[in-house]
C-alpha positions as semicolon CSV with decimal commas, in nm:
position;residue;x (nm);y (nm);z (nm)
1;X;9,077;6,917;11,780
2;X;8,984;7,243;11,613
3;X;9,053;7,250;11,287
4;X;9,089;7,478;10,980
5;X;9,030;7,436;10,634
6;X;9,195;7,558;10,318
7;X;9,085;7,585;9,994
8;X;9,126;7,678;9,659
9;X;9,024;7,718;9,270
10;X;9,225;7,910;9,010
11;X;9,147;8,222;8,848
12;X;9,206;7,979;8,532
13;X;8,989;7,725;8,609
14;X;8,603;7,943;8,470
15;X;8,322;7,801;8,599
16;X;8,497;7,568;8,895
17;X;8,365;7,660;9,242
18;X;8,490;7,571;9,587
19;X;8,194;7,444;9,709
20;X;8,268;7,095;9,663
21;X;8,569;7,107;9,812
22;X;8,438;7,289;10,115
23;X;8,158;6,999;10,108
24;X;8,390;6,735;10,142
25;X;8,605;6,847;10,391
26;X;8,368;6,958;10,618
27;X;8,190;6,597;10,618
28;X;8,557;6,471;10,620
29;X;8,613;6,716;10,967
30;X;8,321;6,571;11,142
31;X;8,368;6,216;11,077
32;X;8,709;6,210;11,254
33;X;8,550;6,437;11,524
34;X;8,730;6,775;11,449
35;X;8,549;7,108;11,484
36;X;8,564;7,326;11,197
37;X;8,655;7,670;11,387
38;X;8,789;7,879;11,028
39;X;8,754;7,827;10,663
40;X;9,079;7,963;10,440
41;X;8,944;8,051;10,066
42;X;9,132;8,148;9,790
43;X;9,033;8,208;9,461
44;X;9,352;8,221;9,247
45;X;9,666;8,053;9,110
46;X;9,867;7,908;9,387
47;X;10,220;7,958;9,163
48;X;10,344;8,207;9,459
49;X;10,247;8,261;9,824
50;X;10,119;8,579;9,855
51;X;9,730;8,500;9,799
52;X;9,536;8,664;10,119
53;X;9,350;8,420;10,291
54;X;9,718;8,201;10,220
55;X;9,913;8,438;10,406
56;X;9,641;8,491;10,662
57;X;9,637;8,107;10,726
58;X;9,961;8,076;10,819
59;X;9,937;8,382;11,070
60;X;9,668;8,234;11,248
61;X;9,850;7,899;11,273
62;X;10,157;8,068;11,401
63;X;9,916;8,177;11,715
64;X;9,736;7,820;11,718
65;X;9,420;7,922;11,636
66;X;9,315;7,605;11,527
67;X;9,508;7,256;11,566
68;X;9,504;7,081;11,219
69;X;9,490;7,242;10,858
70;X;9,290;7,006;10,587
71;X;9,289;7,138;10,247
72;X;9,198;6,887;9,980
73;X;9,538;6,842;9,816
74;X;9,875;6,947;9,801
75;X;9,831;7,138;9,469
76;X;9,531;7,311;9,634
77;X;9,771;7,411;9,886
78;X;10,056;7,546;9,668
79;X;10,235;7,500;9,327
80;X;10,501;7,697;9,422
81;X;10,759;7,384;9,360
82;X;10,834;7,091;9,590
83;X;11,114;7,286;9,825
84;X;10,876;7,550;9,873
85;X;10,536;7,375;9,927
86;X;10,720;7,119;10,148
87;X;10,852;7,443;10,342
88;X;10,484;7,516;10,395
89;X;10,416;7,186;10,589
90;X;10,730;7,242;10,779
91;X;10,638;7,569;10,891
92;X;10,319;7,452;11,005
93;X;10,475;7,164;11,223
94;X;10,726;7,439;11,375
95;X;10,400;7,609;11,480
96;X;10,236;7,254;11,638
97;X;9,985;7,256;11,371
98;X;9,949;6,917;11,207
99;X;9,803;6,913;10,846
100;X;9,617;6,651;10,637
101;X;9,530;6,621;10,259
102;X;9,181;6,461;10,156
103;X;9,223;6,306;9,825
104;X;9,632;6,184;9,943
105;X;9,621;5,995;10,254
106;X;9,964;5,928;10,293
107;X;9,994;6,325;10,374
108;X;9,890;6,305;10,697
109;X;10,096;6,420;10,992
110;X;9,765;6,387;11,219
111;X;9,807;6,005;11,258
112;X;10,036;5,726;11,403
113;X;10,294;5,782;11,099
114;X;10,342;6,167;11,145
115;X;10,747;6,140;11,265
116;X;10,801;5,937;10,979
117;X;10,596;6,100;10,761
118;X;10,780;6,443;10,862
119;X;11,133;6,232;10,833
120;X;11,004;6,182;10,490
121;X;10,936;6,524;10,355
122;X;11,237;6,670;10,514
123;X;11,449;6,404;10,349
124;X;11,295;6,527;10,007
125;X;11,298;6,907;10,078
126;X;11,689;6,823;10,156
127;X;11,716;6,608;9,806
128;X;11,545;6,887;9,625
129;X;11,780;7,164;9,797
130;X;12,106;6,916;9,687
131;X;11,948;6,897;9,321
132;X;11,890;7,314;9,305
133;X;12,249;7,340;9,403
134;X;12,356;7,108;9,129
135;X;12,153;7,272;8,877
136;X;12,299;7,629;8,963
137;X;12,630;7,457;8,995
138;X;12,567;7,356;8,616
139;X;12,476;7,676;8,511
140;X;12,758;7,867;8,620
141;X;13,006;7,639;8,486
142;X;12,847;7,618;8,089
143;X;12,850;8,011;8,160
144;X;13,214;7,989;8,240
145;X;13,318;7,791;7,979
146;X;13,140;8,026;7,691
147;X;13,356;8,257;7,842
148;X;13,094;8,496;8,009
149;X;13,191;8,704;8,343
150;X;13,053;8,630;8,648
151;X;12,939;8,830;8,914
152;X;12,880;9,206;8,927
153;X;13,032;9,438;8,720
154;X;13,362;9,621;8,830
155;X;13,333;9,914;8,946
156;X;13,554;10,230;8,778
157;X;13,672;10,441;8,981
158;X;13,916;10,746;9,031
159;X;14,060;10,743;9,354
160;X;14,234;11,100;9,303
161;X;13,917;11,224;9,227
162;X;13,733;11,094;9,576
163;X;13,992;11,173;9,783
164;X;14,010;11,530;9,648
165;X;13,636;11,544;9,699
166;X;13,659;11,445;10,070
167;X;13,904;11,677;10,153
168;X;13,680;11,937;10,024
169;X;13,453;11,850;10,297
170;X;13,243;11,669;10,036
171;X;13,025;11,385;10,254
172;X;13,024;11,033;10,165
173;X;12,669;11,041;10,018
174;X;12,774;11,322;9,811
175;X;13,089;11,158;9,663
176;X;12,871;10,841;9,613
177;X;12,632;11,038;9,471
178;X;12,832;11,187;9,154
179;X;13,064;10,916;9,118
180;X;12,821;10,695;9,108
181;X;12,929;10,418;9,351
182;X;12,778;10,313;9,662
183;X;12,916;10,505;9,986
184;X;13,063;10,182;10,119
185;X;13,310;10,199;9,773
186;X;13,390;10,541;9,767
187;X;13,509;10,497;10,125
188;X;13,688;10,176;10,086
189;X;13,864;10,325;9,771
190;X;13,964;10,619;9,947
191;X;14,099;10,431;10,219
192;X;13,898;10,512;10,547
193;X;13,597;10,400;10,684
194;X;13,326;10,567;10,876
């Protein structure tokens, strides 16, 4: 199998190196017989996905350039939250491309136990998607009861005003533009569409 590895130290962490990591997982390539055909290194907080070699990882993957991703753990992978960083292993099966931590051996979708390991992680992506929705639920109901508005603000308007304006010929961008309303309001308010 050819196989890619990622790794990763934060911009926090002065003085750590990725060396060891690449060290380990290398050794830990050969022994189960994989060849090592691209190394992924970033050198920065993994709090949001847009580091380079990250995003270039996941291109590659989507063209099967290699066949496995080992990174040394799932925090070296991302710390973007558990929906998100179990996203990331999703997205990587979708593309074929199995994955496999070092130091947690139970994250391993290369072996015997990868359907139910997948089953797994989609069953917790779903739980954590469930508890989100609970949470925002929550939120928007305390807001309600201190009496706060929800949604965006209404918009004011003077319908006289844009019809006047369009039957001057005025365009719909115009009559957006000085009433300050988007062109889709200003026509819905006048009554017509495009």
């Amino acid at each position: 199998m050819k196989c890619a590895i990622y790794a990763r130290v934060s911009t926090r962490d002065k003085g750590q190196d990725f060396t060891n990591q690449l060290i380990a997982l290398r050794e830990f390539a050969a022994k189960q017989d994989w060849l090592v055909v691209v190394e992924y290194i970033d050198q920065q907080s993994a709090k949001d996905s847009d580091r380079e070699q990250f995003q270039r990882m996941f291109q590659e993957a989507s063209t099967r350039k290699f066949d496995v991703l080992l990174f040394w753990s799932l925090d070296r992978l991302s710390r973007e939250g558990v929906l998100e960083t179990l996203q990331h292993l999703q997205r990587l099966t979708s593309y074929g491309i199995c994955w496999r931590s070092f130091t947690e051996q139970y994250l391993d979708s290369t072996g015997i136990f990868r359907e139910a390991v997948i089953g797994i992680l989609a069953a917790i992506a779903k739980q954590e998607r469930v508890r989100l929705a609970e949470r925002t639920r929550a939120g928007l109901e305390r807001v309600r009861r201190e009496g706060k508005k929800l949604g965006r603000p209404v918009a004011h308007s003077d319908p006289r005003l844009i019809r006047q304006l369009r039957e001057q010929g005025t365009s719909w961008s115009e009559i957006a533009r000085r009433t300050r309303l988007s062109r889709g309001t200003v026509q819905k308010i006048s009554g017509q569409s495009i």
